[in-house]
VOGU-3710 file (C-alpha; in Angstrom, 3 decimals, decimal comma):
1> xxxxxxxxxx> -31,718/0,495/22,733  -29,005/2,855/25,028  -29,324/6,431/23,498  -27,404/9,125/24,723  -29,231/12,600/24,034  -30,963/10,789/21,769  -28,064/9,592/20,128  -26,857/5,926/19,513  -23,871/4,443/20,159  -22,616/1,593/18,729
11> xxxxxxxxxx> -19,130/0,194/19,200  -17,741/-2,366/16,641  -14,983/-5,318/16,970  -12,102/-5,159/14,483  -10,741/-8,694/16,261  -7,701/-10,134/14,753  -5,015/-12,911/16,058  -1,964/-14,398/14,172  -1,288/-18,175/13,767  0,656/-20,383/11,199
21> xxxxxxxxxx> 2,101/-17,119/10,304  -1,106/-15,900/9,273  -3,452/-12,903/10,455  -6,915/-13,855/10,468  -10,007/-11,482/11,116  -13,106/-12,557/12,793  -16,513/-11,764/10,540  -19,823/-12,627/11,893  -23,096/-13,352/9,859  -26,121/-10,978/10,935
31> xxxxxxxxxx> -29,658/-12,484/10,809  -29,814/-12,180/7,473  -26,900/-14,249/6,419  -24,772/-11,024/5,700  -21,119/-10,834/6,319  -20,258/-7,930/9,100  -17,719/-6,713/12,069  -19,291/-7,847/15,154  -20,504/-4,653/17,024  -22,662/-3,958/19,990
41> xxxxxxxxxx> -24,740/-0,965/21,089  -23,747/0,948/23,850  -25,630/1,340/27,329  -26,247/4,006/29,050  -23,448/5,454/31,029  -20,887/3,145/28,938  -17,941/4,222/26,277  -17,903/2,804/23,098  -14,643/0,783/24,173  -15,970/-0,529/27,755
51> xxxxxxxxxx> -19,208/-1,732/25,020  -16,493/-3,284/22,640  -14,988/-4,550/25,563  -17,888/-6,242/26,776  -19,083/-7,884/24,204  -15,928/-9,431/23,224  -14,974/-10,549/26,867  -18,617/-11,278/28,609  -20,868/-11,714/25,539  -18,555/-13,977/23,252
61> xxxxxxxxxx> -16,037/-15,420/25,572  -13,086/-13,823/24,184  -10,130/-12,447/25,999  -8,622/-9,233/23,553  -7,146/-6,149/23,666  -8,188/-2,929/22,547  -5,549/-1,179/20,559  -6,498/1,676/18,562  -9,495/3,259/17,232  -9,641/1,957/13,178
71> xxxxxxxxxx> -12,871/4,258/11,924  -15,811/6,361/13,086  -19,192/6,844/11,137  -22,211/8,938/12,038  -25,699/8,122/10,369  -29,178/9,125/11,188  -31,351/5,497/11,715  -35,200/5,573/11,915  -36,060/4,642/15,464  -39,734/3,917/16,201
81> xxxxxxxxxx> -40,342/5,715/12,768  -37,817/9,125/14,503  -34,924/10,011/13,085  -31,972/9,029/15,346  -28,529/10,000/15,034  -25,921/7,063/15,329  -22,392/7,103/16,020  -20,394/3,539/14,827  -16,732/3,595/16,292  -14,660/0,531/15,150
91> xxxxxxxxxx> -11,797/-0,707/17,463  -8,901/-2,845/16,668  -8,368/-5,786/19,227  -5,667/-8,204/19,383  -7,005/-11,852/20,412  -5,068/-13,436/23,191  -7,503/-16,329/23,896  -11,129/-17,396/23,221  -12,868/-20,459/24,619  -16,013/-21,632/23,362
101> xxxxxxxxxx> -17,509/-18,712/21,113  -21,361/-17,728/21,957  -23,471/-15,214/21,153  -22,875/-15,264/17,496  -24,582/-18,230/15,158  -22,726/-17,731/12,559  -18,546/-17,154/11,834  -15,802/-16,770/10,723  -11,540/-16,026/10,394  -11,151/-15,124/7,626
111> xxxxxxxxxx> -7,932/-13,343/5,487  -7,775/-9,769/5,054  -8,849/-10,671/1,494  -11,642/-12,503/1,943  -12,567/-10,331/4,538  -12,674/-6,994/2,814  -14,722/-9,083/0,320  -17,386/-10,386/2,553  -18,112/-7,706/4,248  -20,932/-5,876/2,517
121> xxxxxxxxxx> -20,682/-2,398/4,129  -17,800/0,427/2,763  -17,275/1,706/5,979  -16,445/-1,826/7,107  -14,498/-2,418/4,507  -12,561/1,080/5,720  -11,979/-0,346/8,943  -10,423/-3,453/8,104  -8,275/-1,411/5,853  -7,144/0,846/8,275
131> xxxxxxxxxx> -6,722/-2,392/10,745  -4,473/-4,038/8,421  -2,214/-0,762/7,554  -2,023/-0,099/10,949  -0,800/-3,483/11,552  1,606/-3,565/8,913  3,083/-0,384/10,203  3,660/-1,568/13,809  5,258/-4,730/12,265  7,656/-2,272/9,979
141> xxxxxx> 8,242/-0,465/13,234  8,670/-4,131/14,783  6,762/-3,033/17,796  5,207/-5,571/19,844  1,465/-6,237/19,780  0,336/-8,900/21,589
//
């Protein structure tokens, strides 16, 4: 696991597309079974975008853009039974294309709706909120997102 100071890093994938005139968010199962935003931790030397980035593009075989921050959290995690700080940032992407999805078993597009509902954690529940005001706003403003 990449620690900074000590500190983890963990970037998270808010990943959306439109189609049918319908937004869709993508919601992955963990190994449990559990609903979650697909997020990756972040290496040494890496930002929290370039890790989003990277696991989107490289790990799942997705081609999206990064287009605004959508929710930070801070925790403290026991690491090798020491308390370790973490640091979750959440980023909205915009999916352009995907090919074959790997590195993920398990799931799903799923509605706003059904998203927020799935999801088990608040703070993930935050970020889709704040992913779906934002985009509501920029299509008020009718500014172009993809």
């Amino acid at each position: 696991m990449a620690a900074k100071n000590n500190n983890i890093s963990i970037g998270g994938a808010v990943v959306y597309k439109e189609g049918r005139g319908k937004r869709t968010y993508w919601i992955v199962a963990d190994k449990d079974g559990n609903w979650e935003i697909p997020k990756v931790t972040v290496r040494r030397g890496e930002s929290s975008v370039r890790a989003t980035i990277r696991m989107t593009g490289e790990i799942v075989g997705m081609n999206a853009r990064v287009l605004e921050e959508v929710g930070r959290y801070s925790a403290v995690v026991l690491v090798n039974g020491k308390a370790t700080p973490q640091k979750t940032y959440y980023y909205l992407l915009f999916l352009k294309a995907v090919g074959e999805i790997m590195g993920f078993e398990k799931y799903q597009w799923m509605d706003f709706k059904k998203a927020t509902k799935a999801v088990e954690l608040k703070r993930e529940k935050d970020a889709l909120k704040s992913a779906e005001e934002l985009i509501k706003k920029w299509e008020k403003e009718k500014k172009k997102i993809g």
